[in-house]
LUMLOMAR-145287 format. One line per field, with one value per residue: y, z, x of N, C-alpha, C in turn. Coordinates in Angstrom, 1 decimal, padded with zeros to 4 digits. Each point is the difference from the previous one (the first is absolute). Layout:
BEGIN
n_py: [Y,...]
n_pz: [Z,...]
n_px: [X,...]
ca_py: [Y,...]
ca_pz: [Z,...]
ca_px: [X,...]
c_py: [Y,...]
c_pz: [Z,...]
c_px: [X,...]
***
This chain:
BEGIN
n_py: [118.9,000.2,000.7,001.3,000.2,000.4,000.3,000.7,000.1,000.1,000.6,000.9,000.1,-000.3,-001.0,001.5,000.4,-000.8,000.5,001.0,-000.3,-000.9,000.8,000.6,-000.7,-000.7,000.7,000.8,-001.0,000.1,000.8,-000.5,001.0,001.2,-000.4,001.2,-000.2,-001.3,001.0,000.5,-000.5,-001.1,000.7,-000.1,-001.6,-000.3,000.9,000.0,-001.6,-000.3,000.6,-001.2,-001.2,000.7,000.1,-001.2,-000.4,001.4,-000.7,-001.5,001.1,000.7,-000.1,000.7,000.9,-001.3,-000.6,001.3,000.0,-001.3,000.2,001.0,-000.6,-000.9,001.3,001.0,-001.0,-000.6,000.9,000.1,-000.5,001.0,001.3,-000.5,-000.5,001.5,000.3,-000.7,000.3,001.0,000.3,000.8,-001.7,-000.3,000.6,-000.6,-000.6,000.4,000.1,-000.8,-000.6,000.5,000.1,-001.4,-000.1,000.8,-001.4,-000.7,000.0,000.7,-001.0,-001.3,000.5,000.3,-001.4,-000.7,000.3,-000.1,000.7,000.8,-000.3,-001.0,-001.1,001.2,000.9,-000.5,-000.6,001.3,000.8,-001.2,-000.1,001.8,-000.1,-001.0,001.1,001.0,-000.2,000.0,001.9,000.2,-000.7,000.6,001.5,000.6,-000.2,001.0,000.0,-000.4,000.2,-000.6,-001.1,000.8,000.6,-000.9,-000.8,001.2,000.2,-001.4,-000.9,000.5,-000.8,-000.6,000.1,000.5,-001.0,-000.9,000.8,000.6,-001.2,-000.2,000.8,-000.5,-001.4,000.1,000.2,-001.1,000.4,-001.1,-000.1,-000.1,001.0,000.9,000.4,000.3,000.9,000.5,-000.4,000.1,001.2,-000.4,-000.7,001.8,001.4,-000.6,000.0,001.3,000.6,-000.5,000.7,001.2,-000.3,-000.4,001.0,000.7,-000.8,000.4,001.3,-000.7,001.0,000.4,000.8,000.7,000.7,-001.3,-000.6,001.0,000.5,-001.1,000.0,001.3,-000.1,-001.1,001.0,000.7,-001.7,-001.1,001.1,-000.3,-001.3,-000.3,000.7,-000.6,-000.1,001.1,-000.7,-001.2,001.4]
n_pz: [075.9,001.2,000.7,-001.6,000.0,001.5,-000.1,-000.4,000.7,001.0,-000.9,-000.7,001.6,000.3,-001.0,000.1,000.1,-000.8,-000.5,-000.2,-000.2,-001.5,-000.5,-000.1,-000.2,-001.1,000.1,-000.1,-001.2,-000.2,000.1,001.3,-000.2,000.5,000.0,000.8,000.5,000.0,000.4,001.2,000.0,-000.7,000.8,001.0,000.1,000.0,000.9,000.7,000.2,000.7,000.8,000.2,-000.1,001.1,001.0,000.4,000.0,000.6,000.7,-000.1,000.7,000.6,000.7,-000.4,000.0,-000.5,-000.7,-000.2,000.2,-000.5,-000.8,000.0,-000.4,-001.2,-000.5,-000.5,-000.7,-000.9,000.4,000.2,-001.1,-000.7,001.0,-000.6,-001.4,000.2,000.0,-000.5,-000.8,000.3,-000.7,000.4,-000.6,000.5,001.2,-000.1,-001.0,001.0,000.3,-000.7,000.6,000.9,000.1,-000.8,000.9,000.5,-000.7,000.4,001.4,000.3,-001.0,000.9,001.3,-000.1,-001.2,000.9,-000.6,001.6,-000.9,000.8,000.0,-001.0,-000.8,-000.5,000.1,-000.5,-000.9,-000.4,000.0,-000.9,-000.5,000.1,-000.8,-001.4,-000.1,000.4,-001.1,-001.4,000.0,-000.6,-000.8,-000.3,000.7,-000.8,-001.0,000.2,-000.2,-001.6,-000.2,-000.1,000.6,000.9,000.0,000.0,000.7,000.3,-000.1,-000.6,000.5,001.0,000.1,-000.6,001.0,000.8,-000.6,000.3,001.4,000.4,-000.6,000.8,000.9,-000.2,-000.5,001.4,-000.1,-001.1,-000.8,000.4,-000.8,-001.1,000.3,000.8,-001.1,-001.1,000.5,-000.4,-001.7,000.1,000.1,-001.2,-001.3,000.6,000.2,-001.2,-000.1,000.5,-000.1,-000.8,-000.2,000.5,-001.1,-001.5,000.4,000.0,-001.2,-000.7,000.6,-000.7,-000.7,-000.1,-000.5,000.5,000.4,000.3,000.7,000.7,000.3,-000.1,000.5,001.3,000.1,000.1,000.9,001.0,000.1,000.4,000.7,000.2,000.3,000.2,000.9,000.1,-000.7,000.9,001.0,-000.4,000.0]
n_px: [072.0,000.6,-001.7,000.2,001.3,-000.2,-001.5,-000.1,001.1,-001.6,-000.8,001.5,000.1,-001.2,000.8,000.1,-001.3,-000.5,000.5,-000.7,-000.6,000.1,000.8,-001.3,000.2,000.9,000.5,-001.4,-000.3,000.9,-000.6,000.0,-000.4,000.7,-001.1,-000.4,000.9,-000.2,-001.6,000.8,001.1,-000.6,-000.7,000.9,000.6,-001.3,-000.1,001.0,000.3,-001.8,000.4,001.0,-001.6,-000.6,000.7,-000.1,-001.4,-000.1,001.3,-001.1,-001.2,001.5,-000.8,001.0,-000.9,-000.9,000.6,000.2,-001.9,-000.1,001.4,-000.2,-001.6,000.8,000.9,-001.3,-000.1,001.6,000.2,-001.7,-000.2,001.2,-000.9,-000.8,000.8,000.6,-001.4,-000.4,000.5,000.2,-001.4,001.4,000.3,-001.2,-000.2,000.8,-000.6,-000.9,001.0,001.5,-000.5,000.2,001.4,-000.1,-000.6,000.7,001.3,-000.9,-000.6,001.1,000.5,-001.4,000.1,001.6,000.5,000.6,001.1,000.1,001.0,-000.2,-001.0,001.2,000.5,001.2,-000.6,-001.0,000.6,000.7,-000.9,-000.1,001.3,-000.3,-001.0,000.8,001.2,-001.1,-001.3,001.5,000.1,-001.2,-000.1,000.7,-000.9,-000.7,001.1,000.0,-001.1,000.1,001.1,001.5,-000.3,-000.1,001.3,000.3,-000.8,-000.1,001.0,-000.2,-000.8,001.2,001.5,-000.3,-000.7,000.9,000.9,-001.0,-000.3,000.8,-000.2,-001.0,000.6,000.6,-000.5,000.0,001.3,-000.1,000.5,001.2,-000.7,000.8,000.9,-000.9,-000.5,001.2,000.2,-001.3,000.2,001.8,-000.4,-001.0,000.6,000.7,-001.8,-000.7,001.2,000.1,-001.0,-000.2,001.0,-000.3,-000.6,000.8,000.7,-001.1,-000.5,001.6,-000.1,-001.0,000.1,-000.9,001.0,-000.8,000.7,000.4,-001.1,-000.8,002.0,000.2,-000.9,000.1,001.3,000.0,-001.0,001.2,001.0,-001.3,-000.4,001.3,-000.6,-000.8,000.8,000.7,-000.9,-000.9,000.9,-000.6,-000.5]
ca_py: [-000.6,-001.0,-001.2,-000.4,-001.0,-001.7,-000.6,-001.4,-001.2,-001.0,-000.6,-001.5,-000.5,-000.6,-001.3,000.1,-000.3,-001.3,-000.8,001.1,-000.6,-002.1,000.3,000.6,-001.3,-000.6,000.8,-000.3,-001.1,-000.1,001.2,000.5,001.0,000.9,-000.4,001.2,-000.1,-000.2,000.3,001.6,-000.2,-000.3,001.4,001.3,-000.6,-000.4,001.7,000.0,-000.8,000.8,001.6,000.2,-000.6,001.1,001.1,-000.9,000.3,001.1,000.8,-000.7,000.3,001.7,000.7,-000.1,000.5,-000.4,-000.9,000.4,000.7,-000.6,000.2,001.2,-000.4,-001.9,-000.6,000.1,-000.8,-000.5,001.3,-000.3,-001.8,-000.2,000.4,-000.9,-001.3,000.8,000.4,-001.7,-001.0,000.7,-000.7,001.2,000.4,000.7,001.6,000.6,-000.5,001.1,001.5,-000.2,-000.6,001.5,000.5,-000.1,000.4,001.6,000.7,-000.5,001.0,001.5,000.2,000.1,000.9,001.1,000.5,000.6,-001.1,000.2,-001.1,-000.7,-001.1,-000.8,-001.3,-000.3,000.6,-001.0,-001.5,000.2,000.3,-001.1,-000.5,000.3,-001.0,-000.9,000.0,000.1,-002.0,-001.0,000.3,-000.9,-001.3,-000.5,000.0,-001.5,-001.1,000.0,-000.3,-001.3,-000.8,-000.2,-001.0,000.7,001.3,-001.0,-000.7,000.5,000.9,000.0,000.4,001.4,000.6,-000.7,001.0,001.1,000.2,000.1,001.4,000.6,-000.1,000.0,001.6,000.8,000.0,000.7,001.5,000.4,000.6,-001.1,-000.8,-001.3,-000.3,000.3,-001.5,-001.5,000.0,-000.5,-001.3,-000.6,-000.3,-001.1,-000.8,-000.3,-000.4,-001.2,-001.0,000.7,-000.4,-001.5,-000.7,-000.1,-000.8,-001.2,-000.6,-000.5,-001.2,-001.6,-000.1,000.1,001.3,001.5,001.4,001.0,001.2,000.0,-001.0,000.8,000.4,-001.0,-000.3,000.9,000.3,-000.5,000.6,001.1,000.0,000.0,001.4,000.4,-001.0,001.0,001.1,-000.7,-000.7,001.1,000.3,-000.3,000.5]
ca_pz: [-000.9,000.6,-000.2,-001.3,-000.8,000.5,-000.3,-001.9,-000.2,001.0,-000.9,-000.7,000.7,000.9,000.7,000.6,001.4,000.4,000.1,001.3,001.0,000.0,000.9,001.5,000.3,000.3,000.6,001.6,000.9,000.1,001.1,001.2,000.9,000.1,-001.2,-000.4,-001.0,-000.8,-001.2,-000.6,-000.5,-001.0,-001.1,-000.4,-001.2,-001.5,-000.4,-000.5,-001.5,-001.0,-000.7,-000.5,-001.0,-000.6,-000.6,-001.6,-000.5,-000.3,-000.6,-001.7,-001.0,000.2,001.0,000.9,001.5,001.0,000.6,000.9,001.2,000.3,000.6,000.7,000.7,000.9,000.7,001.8,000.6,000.5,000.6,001.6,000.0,000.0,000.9,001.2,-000.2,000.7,001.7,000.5,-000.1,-000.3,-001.8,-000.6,-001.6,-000.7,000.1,-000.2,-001.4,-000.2,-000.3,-000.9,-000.5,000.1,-000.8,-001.2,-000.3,-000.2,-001.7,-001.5,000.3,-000.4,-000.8,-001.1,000.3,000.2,-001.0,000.6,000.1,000.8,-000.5,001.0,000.3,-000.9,000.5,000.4,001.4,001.1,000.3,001.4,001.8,000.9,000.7,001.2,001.5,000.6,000.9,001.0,000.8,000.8,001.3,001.3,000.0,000.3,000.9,000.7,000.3,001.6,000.9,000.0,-000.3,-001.4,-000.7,-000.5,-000.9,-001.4,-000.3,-000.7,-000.3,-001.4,-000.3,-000.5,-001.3,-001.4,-000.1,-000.4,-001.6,-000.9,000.2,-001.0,-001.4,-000.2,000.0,-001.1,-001.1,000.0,000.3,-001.5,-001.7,-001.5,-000.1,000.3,001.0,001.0,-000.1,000.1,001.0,000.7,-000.1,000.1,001.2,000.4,000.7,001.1,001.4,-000.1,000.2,000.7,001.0,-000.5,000.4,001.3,000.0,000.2,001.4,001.0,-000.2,000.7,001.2,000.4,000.4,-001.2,-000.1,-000.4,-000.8,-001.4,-000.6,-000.7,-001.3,-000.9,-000.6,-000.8,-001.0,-000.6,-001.0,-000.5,-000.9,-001.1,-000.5,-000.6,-001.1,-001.0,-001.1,-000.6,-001.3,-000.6,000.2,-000.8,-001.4]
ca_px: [000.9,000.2,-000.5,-001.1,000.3,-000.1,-001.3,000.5,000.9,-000.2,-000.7,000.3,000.7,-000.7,000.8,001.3,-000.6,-000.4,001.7,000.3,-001.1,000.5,001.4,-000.3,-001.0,001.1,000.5,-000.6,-000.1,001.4,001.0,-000.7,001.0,-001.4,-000.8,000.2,001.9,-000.2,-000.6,000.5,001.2,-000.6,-000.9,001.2,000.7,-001.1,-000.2,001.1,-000.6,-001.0,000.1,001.3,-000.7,-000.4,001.2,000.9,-000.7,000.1,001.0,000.5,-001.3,000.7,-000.6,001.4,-000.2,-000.5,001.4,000.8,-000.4,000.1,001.0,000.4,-000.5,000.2,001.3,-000.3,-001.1,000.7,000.5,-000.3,000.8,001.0,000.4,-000.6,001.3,000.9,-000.1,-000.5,001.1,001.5,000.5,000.1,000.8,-001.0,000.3,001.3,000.1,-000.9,000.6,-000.1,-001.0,-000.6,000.8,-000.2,-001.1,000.0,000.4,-000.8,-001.4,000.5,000.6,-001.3,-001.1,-000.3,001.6,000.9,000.3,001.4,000.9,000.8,-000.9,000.0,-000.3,001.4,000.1,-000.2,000.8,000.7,-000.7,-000.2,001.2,000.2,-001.5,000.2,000.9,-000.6,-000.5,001.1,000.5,-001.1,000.5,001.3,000.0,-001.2,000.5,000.8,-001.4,-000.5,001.2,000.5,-001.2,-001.4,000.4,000.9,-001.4,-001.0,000.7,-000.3,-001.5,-000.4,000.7,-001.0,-000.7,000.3,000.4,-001.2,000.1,000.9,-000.7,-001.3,-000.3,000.8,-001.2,-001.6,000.3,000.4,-001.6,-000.7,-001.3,000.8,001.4,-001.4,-001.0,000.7,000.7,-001.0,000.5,001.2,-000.5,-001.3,000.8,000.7,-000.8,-000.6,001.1,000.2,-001.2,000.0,001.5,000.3,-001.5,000.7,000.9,-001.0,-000.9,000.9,000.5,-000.8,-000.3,-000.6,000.3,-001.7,000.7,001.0,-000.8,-001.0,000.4,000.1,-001.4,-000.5,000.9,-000.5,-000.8,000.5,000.2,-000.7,-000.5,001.1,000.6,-001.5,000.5,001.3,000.1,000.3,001.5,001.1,000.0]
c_py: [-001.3,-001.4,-000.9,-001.3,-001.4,-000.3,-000.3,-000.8,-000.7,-000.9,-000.8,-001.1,-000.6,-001.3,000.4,000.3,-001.2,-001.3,000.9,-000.8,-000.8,000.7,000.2,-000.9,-001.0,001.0,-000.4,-001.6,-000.9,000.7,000.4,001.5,001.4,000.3,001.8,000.6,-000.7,000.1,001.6,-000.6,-000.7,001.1,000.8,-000.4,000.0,001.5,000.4,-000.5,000.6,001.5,-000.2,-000.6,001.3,001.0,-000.5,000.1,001.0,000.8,-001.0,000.7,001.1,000.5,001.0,001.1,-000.8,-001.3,000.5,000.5,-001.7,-000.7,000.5,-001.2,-001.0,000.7,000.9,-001.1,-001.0,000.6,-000.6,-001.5,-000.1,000.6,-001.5,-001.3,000.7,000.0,-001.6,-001.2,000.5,-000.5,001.7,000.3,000.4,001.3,000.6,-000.1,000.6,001.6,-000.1,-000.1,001.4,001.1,000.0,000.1,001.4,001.2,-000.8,001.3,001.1,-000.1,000.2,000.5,001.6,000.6,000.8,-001.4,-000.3,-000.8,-000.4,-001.8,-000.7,-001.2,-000.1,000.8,-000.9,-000.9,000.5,000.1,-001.7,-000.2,000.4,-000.6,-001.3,000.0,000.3,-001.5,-000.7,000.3,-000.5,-001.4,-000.4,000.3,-001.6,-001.3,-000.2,-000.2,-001.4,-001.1,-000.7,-001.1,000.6,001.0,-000.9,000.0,001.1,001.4,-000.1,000.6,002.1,000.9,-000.1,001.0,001.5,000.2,-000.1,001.1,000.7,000.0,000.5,001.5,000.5,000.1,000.9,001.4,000.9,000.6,-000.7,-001.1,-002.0,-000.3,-000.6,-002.1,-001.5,000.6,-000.5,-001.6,-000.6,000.2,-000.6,-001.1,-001.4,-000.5,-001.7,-000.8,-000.2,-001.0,-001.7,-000.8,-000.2,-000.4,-001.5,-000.3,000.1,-000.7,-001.2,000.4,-000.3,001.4,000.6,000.8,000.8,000.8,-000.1,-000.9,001.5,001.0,-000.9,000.1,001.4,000.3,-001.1,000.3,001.0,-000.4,-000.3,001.1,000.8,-000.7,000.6,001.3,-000.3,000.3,001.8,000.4,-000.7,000.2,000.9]
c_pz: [000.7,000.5,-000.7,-000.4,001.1,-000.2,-001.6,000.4,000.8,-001.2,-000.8,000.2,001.1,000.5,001.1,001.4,000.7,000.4,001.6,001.3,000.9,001.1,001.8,000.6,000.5,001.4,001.8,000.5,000.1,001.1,001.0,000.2,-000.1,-001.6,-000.4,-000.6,-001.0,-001.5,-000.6,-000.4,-001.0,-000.9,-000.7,-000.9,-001.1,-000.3,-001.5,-001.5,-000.9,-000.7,-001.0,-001.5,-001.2,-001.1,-001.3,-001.2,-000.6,-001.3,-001.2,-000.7,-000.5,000.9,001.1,001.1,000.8,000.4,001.0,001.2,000.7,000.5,001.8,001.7,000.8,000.4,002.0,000.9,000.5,001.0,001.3,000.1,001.0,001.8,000.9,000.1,001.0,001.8,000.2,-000.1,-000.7,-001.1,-000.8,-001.8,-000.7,-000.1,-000.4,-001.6,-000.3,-000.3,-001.8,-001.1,-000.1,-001.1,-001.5,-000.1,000.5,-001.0,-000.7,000.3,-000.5,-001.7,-001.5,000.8,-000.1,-000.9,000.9,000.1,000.6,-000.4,000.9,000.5,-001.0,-000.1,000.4,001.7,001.1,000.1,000.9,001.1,000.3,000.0,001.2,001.4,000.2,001.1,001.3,000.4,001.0,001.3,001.3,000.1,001.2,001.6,000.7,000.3,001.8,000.6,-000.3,000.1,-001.5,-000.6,-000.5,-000.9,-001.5,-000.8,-000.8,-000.8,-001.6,-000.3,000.4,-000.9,-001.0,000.1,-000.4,-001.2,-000.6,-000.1,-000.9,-001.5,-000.6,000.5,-001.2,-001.3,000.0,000.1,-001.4,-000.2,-000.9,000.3,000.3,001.3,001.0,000.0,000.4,002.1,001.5,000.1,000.8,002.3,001.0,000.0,000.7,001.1,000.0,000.1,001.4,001.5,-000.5,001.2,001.8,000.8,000.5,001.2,001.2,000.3,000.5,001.6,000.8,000.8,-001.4,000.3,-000.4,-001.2,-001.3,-001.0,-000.7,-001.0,-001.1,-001.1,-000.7,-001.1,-001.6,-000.9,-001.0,-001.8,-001.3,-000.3,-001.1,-001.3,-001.1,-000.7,-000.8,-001.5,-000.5,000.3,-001.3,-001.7,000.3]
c_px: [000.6,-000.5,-000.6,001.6,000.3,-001.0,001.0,000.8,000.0,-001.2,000.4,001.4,-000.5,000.6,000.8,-000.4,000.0,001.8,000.6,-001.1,000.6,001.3,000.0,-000.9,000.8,001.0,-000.7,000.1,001.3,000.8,-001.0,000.4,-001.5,-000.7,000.1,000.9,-000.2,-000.1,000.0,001.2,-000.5,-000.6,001.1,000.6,-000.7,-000.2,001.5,000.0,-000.3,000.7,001.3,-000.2,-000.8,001.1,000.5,-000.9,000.0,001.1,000.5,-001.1,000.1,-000.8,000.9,-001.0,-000.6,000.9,000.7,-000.3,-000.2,001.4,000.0,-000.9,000.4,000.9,000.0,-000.8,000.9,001.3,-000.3,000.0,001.3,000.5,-000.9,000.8,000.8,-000.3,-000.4,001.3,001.3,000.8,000.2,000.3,-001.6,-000.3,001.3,000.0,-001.8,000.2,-000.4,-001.6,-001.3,000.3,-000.8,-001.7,-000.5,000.3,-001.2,-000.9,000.3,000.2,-001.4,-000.9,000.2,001.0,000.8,001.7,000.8,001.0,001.3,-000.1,-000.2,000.8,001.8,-000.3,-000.8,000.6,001.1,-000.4,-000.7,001.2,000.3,-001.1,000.8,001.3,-000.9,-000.3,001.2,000.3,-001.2,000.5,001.4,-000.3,-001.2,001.4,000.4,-001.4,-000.4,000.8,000.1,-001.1,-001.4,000.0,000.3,-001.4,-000.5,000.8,000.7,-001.7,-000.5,000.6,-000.7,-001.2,000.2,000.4,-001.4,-000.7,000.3,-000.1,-001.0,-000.4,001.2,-000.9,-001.4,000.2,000.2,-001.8,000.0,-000.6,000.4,000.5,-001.3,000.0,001.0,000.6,-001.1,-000.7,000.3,-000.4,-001.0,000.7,001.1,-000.4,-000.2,001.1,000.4,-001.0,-000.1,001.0,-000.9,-001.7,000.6,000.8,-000.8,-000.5,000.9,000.0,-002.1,-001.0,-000.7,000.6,-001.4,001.1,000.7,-001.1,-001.0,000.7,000.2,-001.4,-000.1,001.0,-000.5,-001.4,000.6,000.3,-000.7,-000.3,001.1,000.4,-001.3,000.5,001.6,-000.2,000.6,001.4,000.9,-000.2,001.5]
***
């Protein structure tokens, strides 16, 4: 079942290989660095994608057990995304906003694979347990401040606040059973990515530099959205 519906939605989604290519293409010859990282950090991001393209798919066709075994997938594929941003560059608000993200795709797997519906696990109880992740983030923050100092802590200390509130959003949405909330909140978090990654494409380019990372989320999010904007018409009935 699995592989039977990415063979379909790689068939009638096949542009989306090819935009995925053009991305990793651009990417290697812009950025010198170890071509093998590279291209596993690339597979892992496009792995992710794809499954989170899939899942959408799924859950506008009602398909809700196989959305959700696809749920349950990107979000372990981004998981070990998130411990390698953690051990490589002590980027913790991903793993720390992974919990969450876990969370809501453990109530989808349990709730159409197996009618089980942990209601504990719904969109007012998560928004609190991310208030409580983001008081954790601030308290990392505030300590980093004493290692990096106040200029470097200013600089980027809007750009993770903002994150985490976006965070926070977007597991609160995916953590519902309804069909709308899912979609416009998945939306609303493609994009942020694309604004998001655009922005800091652009400030590399003035400081004469490719950002590889913010430049291959930009593109692939970008597929994400045409793939999203294709299904729209059935949100706004």
């Amino acid at each position: 079942m699995f592989w039977n519906e990415l063979k379909n939605f790689s068939k009638n989604n096949w542009w989306v290989y090819l935009l995925l290519a053009v991305s990793l293409a651009i990417v290697y010859v812009t950025w010198k660095w170890n071509i093998i990282e590279i291209i596993i950090l690339f597979l892992a991001n496009f792995l992710w994608n794809l499954f989170l393209m899939i899942m959408q798919a799924n859950y506008t066709a009602n398909n809700n057990k196989i959305w959700a075994i696809y749920h349950l997938s990107w979000n372990f594929i981004f998981t070990l995304i998130s411990i390698y941003w953690l051990i490589y560059f002590w980027k913790y608000q991903y793993i720390i906003w992974q919990i969450s993200y876990c969370i809501a795709a453990i109530k989808a797997f349990t709730f159409y694979n197996f009618k089980k519906d942990i209601r504990f696990f719904n969109e007012y109880s998560l928004w609190i347990f991310n208030i409580f992740l983001i008081i954790i983030f601030i308290f990392f923050w505030l300590n980093w401040l004493n290692i990096a100092g106040k200029e470097i802590f200013l600089n980027l200390w809007f750009e993770s606040l903002t994150m985490a509130l976006w965070f926070s959003l977007v597991t609160t949405g995916l953590v519902s059973t309804k069909d709308k909330f899912r979609y416009w909140a998945n939306l609303f978090w493609i994009i942020f990515i694309i604004i998001w990654s655009g922005y800091w494409v652009f400030i590399w380019y003035l400081w004469n530099w490719i950002d590889w990372v913010s430049l291959w989320y930009l593109i692939l999010t970008l597929t994400m959205l045409v793939f999203y904007l294709k299904l729209l018409k059935n949100y706004l009935k």
